[in-house]
C-alpha positions in Angstrom: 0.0 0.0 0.0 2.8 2.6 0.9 3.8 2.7 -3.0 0.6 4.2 -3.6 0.5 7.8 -4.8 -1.7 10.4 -5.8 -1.0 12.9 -9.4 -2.0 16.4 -8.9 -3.1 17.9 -12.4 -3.6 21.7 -12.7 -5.4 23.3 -15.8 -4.3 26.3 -17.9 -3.5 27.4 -21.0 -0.9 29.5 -22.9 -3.2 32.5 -22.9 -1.8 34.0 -20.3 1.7 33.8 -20.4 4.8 32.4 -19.5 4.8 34.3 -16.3 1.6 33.8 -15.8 2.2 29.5 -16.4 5.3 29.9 -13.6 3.2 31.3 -11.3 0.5 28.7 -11.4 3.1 26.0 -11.5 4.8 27.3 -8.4 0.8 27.7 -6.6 0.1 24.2 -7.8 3.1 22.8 -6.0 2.5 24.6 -2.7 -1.0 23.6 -2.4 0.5 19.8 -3.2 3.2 20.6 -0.3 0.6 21.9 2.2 -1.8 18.6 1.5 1.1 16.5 2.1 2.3 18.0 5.3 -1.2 18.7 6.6 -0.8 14.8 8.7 -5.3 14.2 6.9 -3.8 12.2 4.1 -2.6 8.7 4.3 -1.3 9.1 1.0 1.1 11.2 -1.0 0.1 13.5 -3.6 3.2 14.4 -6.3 2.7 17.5 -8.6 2.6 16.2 -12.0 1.8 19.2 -14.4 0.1 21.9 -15.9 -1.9 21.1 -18.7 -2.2 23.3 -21.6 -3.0 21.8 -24.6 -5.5 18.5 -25.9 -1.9 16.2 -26.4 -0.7 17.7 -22.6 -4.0 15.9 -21.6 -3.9 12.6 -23.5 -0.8 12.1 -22.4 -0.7 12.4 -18.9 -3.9 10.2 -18.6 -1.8 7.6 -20.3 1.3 7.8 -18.3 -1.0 7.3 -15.4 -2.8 4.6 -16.6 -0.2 2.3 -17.0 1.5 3.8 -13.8 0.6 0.8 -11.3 1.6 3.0 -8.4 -0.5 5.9 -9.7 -3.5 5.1 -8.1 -5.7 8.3 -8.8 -5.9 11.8 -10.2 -7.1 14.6 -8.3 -7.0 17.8 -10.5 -7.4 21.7 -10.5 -8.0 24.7 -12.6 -5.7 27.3 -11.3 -6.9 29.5 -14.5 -9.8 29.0 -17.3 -8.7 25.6 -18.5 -11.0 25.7 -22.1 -12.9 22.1 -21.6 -12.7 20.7 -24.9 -9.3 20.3 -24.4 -10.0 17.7 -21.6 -12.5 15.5 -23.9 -9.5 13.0 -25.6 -7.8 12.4 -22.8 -10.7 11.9 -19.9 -12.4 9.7 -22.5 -8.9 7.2 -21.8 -8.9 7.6 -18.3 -9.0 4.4 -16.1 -7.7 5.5 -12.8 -10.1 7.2 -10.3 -10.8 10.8 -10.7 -11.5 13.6 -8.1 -12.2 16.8 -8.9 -10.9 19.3 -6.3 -12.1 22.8 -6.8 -10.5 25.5 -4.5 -8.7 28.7 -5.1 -4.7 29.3 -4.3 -5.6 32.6 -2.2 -7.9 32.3 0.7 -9.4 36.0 0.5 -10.0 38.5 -2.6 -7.2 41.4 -1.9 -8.6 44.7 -1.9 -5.6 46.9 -3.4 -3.7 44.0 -5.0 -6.9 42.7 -7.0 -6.5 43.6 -10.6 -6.7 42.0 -14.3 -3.8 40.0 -13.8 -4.7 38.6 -10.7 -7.9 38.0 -12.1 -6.4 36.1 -14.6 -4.3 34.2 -12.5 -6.8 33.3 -9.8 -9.8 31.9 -11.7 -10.4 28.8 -10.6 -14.2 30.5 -9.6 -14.2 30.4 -13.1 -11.6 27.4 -14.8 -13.3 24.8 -12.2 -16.8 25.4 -13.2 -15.7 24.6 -16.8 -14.2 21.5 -15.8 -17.1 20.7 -13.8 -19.2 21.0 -16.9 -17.1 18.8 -19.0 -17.1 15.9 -16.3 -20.7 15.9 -16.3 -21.6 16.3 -20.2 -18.9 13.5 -19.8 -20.8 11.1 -17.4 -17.6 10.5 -16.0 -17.7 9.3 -12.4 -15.5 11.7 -10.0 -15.7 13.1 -6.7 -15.9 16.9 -6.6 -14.4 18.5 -2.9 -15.0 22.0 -2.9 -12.6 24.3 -0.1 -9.6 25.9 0.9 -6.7 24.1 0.4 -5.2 25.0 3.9 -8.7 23.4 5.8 -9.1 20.6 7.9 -12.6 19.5 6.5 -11.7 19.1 2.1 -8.5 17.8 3.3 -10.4 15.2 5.4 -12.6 14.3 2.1 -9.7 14.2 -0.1 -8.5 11.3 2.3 -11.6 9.5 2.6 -11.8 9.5 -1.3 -8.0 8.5 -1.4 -9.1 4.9 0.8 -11.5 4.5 -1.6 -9.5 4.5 -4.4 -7.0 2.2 -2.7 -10.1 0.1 -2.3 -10.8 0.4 -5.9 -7.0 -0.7 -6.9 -7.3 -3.8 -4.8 -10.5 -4.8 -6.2 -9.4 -4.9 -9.6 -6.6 -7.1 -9.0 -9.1 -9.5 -6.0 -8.7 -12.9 -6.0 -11.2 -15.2 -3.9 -10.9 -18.4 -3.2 -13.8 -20.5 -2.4 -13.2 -23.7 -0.8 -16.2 -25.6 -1.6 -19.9 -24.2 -2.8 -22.4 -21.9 -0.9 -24.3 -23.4 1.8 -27.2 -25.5 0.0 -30.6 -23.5 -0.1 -29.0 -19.9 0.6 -30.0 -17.0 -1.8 -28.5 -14.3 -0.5 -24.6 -16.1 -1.2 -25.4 -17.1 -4.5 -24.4 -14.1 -7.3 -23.0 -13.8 -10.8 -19.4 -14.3 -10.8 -19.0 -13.0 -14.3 -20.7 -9.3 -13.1 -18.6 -9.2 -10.0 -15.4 -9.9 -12.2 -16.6 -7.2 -15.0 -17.6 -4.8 -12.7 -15.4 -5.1 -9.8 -12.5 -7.0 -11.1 -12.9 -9.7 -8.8 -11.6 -13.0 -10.3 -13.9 -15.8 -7.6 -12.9 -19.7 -8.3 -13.2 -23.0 -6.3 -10.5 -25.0 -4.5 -11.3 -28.3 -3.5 -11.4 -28.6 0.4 -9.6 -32.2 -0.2 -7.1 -30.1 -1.8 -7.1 -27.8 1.8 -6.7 -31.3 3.6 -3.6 -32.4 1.8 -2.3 -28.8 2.8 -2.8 -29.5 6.5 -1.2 -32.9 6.3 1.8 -31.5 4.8 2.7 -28.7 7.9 5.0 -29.6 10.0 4.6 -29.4 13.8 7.8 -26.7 14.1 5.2 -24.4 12.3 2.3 -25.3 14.6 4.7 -24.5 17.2 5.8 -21.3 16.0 1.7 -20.4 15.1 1.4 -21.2 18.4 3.9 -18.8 20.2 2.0 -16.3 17.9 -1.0 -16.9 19.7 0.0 -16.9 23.0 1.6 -13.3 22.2 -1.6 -11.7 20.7 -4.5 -13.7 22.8 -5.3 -14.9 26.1 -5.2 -19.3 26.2 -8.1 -19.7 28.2 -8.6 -23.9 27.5 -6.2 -26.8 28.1 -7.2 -28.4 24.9 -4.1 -27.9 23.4 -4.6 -30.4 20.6 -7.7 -28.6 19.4 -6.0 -25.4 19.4 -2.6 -26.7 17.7 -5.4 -28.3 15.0 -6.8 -24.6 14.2 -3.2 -23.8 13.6 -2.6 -26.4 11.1 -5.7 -25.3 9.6 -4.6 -21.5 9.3 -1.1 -22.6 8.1 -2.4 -24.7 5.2 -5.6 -22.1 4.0 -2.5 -19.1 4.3 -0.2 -21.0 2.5 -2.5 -21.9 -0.4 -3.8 -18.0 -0.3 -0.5 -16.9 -0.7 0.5 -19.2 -3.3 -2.4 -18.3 -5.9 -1.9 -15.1 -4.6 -5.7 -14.6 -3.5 -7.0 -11.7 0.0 -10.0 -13.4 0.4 -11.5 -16.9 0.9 -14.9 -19.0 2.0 -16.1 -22.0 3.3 -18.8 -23.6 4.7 -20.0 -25.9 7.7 -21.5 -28.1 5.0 -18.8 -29.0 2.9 -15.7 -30.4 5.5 -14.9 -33.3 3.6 -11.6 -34.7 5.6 -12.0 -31.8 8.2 -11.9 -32.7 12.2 -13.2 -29.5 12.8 -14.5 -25.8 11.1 -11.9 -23.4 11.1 -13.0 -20.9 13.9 -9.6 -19.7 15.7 -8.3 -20.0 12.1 -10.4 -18.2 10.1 -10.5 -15.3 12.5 -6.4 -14.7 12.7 -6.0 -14.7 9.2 -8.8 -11.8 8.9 -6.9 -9.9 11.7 -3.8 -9.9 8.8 -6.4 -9.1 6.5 -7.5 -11.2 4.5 -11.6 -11.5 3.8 -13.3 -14.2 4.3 -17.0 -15.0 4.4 -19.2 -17.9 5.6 -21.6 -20.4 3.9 -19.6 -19.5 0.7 -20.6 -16.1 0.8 -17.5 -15.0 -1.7 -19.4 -11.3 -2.0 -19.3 -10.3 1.7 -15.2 -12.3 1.7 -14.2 -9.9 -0.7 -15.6 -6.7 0.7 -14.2 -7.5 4.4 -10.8 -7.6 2.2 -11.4 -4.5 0.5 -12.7 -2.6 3.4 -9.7 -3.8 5.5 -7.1 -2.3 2.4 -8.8 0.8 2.2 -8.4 1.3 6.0 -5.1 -1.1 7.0 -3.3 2.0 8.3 -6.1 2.7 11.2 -6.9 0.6 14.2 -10.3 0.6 14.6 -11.1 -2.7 13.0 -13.0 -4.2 10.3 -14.7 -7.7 10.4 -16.7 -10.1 9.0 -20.3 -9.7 10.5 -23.9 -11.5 10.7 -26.9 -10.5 12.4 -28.1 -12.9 14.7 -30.4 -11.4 17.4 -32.6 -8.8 18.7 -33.5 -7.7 21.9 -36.8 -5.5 21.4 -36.7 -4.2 24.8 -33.1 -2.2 24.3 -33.4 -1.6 20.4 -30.5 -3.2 19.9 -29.0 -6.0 17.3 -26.3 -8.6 18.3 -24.3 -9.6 16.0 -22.1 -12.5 15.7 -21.2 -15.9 13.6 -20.8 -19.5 14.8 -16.7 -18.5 15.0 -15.5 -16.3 12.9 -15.7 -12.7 13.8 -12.3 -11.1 13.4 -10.9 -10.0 17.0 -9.0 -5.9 15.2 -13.0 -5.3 16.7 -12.4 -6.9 20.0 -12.9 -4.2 22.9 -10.5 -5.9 25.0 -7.8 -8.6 24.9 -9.5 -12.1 23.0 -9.5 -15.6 24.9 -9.2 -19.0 22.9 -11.5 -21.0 23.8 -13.3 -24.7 22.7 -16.9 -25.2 23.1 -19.6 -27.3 21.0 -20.6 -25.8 17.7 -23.5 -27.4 17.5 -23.8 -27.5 13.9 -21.5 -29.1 11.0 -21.2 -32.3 12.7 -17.4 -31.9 13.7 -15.3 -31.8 16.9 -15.8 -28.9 18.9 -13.3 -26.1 17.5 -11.1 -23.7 19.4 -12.4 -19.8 18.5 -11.3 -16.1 20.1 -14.2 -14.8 22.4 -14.8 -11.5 22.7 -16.8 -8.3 22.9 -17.1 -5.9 20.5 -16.1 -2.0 20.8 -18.5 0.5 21.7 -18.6 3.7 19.3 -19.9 4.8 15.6 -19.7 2.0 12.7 -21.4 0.9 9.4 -22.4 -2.3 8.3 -22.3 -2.9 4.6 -24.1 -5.2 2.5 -22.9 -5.9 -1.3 -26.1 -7.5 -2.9 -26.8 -8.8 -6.5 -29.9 -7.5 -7.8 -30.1 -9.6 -10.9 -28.4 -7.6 -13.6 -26.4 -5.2 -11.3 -25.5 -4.9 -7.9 -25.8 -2.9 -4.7 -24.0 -1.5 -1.8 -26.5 -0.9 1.0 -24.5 0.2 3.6 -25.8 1.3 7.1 -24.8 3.7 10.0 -25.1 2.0 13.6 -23.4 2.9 16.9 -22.1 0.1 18.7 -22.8 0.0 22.3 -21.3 -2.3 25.8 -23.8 -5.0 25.7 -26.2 -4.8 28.9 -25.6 -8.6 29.1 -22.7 -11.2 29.9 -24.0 -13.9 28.0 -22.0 -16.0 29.4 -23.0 -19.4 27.8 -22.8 -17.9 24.6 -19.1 -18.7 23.7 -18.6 -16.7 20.4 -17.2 -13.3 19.5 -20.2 -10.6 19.2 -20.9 -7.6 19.1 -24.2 -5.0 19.3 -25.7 -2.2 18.3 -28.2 0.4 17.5 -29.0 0.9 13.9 -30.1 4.3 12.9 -32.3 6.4 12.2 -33.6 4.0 15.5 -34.3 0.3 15.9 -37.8 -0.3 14.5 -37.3 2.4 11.1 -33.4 1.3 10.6 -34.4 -2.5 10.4 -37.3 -2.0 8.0 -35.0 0.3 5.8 -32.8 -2.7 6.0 -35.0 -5.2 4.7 -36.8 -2.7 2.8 -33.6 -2.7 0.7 -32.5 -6.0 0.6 -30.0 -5.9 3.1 -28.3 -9.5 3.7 -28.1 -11.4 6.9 -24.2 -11.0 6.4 -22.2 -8.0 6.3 -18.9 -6.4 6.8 -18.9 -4.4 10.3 -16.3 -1.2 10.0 -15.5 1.3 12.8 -12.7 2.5 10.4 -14.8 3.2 6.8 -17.9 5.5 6.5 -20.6 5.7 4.3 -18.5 8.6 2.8 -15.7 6.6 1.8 -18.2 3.8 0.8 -20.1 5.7 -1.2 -17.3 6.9 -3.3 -15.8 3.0 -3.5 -19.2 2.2 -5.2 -18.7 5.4 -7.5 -15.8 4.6 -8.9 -16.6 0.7 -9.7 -20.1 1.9 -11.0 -22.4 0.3 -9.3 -25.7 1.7 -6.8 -25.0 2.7 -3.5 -27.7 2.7 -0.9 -27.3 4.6 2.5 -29.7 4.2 5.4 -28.9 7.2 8.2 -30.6 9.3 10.6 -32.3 10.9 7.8 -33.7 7.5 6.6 -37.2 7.0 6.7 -39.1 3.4 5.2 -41.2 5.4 3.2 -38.9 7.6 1.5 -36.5 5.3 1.0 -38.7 2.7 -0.8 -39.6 5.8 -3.1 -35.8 6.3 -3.8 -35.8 2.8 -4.6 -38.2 2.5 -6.6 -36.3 5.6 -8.6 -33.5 4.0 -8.3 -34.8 0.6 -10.0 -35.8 2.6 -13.3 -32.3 4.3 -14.0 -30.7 1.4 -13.4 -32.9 -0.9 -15.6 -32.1 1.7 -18.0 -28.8 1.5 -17.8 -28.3 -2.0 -17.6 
């Protein structure tokens, strides 16, 4: 991720001058120096040019294209910057595009103000004509209007800059799937071919017998060593050490065959553990804390966005997991979420214990998992759903909360919370939409960030908030189905 960067783009043109063209240059620069060492981007921007002419264009876009560390534009119209000279080159563009429209000078000078400071400082003007020629365009972008020096467009610009990291590790996803979805499920089930056009995602099957001859073939020095590794990051709270050590033959084979067909994301399910002793629980949650995705009953959509989610945000430390919702408790308004084993602990509100209880279900030997509670404080929960034809990011703002219970015969990792606008309205928006039962749980991305993700891959976002009301929303949706039907 650190070789990411950012190319800063200004607009001109030669109307005004080589003096004119040094100035703007040496402006473009210093706002580029003052993003960088404002400490609200997790990514460098470099100054790249000033565009004057239709070529300067086309062949900037193509140097960034094929750039792999380039992983966005973000440009500004210092001057008038004529539009039609943008057309050729915008029209090649592949990378992720935001639009930041803000002005080198803070105030409007009384005594200095004249024609050739009019000239120079124009972006009032140059940015509206860019503006126009994104939209005539239908380009997606993100437009950030402010000063420069100020806290809140720098915050955006690094919001949109996850999300663009987000989009370079979708296009280059792998998934693995170790076995099929769970037999009967709708909501796991989705068109591979979409997901790969649209998102870039490349989803195939591994055989779990395949997974078996990986765990026969690890050594018990690397159990061992798997297992120091566990007693540094998590409290041993069982003396089944054999159950344990099994979960870290487990992890060692599913990491080693990730890494080897280079895949971040991988499923499974409790229905197909053909030459399994047990599900992996303890497993399948430390690889998600180094970030890989993974979802459950082969759900391959919600694997790849706890991957994605986790790129866009593996800098911060508030944590991103794998989620389902599992429970409610009418008298609180709140939801608990959990899985059968594998939430990832980065959530966990204090230090996780490894534990080995009765699953219950899958008809294997009890497996060792990491209990814990969740964090209180603000989240989302998103939801990537195919809609037949196209897909959707629902994604919802919740506040986690210190659940009012122990629960203590409930020996999995959970979580709850409040969703908004409140309990009763936020569920029906949820279903109202087509939310899933599983989910990605974030305290690091925002429906910001998420919003621009599904910009830039081109597909419908959905976003259920305070504002949110059943009624309104189902109209939006309704909206929402004709364009898209349209378009697809």
């Amino acid at each position: 991720m650190n070789n990411y960067k950012f190319w800063f783009v200004v607009g001109s043109q030669f109307l005004y001058g080589p003096e004119a063209l040094a100035e703007v240059e040496k402006n473009g620069r210093a706002i580029v120096e003052g993003l960088n060492n404002s400490n609200n981007l997790p990514f460098e921007i470099i100054y790249k040019t000033t565009i004057k002419t239709s070529t300067e264009t086309k062949e900037i876009v193509s140097v960034a294209n094929s750039d792999k560390n380039c992983a966005g534009i973000i440009t500004f119209c210092h001057t008038f910057s004529p539009s039609k000279m943008w057309i050729n080159g915008l029209n090649l563009l592949q990378k992720p595009w935001l639009h930041f429209h803000t002005q080198f000078n803070r105030e409007i000078p009384n005594e200095e103000i004249d024609m050739d400071y009019m000239n120079l400082h124009q972006s009032a003007h140059g940015d509206r004509e860019h503006g126009f020629i994104g939209m005539r365009m239908g380009i997606p972008r993100k437009v950030v209007f402010g000063y420069w020096q100020d806290e809140k467009p720098q915050n955006e610009i690094g919001k949109w800059m996850r999300a663009a990291i987000g989009y370079s590790f979708s296009k280059n996803l792998k998934v693995m799937r170790f076995g099929d979805n769970m037999r009967d499920v709708a909501v796991t089930e989705g068109d591979k071919i979409e997901a790969q056009i649209k998102l870039g995602w490349e989803v195939n099957t591994w055989p779990v017998g395949t997974l078996v001859e990986y765990m026969n073939a690890v050594s018990e020095t690397e159990i061992d060593l798997k297992l120091q590794e566990y007693e540094e990051k998590y409290e041993i709270a069982t003396d089944d050490n054999e159950t344990v050590r099994y979960q870290a033959r487990e992890e060692i084979a599913i990491q080693k065959i990730l890494d080897e067909e280079d895949c971040k994301a991988f499923s499974n399910t409790f229905q197909d553990l053909y030459g399994m002793k047990q599900l992996p629980g303890l497993a399948s949650q430390n690889l998600m804390a180094q970030g890989y995705g993974y979802g459950g009953e082969g759900d391959w959509k919600v694997s790849a966005m706890t991957a994605i989610m986790k790129a866009m945000t593996s800098d911060l430390d508030g944590g991103t997991s794998f989620m389902e919702d599992y429970n409610y408790d009418f008298t609180k308004g709140l939801i608990l979420g959990s899985h059968m084993l594998e939430i990832c602990p980065s959530i966990a509100a204090d230090k996780p214990k490894i534990e080995v209880h009765e699953l219950g279900i899958g008809d294997r030997e009890p497996p060792a998992r990491l209990k814990f509670e969740g964090k209180a404080g603000p989240a989302i929960v998103a939801s990537l759903i195919d809609m037949g034809g196209r897909l959707r990011l629902i994604v919802q703002d919740i506040e986690c909360v210190k659940p009012p219970q122990s629960m203590p015969n409930l020996p999995v990792a959970r979580v709850m919370w409040q969703p908004q606008p409140s309990f009763t309205e936020g569920t029906e928006c949820w279903i109202i939409a087509g939310g899933a039962h599983h989910t990605v749980l974030s305290y690091d991305c925002d429906a910001e960030m998420m919003r621009d993700w599904a910009r830039m891959v081109d597909i419908e976002f959905v976003h259920i908030n305070k504002d949110s009301t059943a009624v309104e929303l189902e109209h939006d949706l309704q909206l929402s189905d004709l364009v898209w039907n349209l378009r697809c």
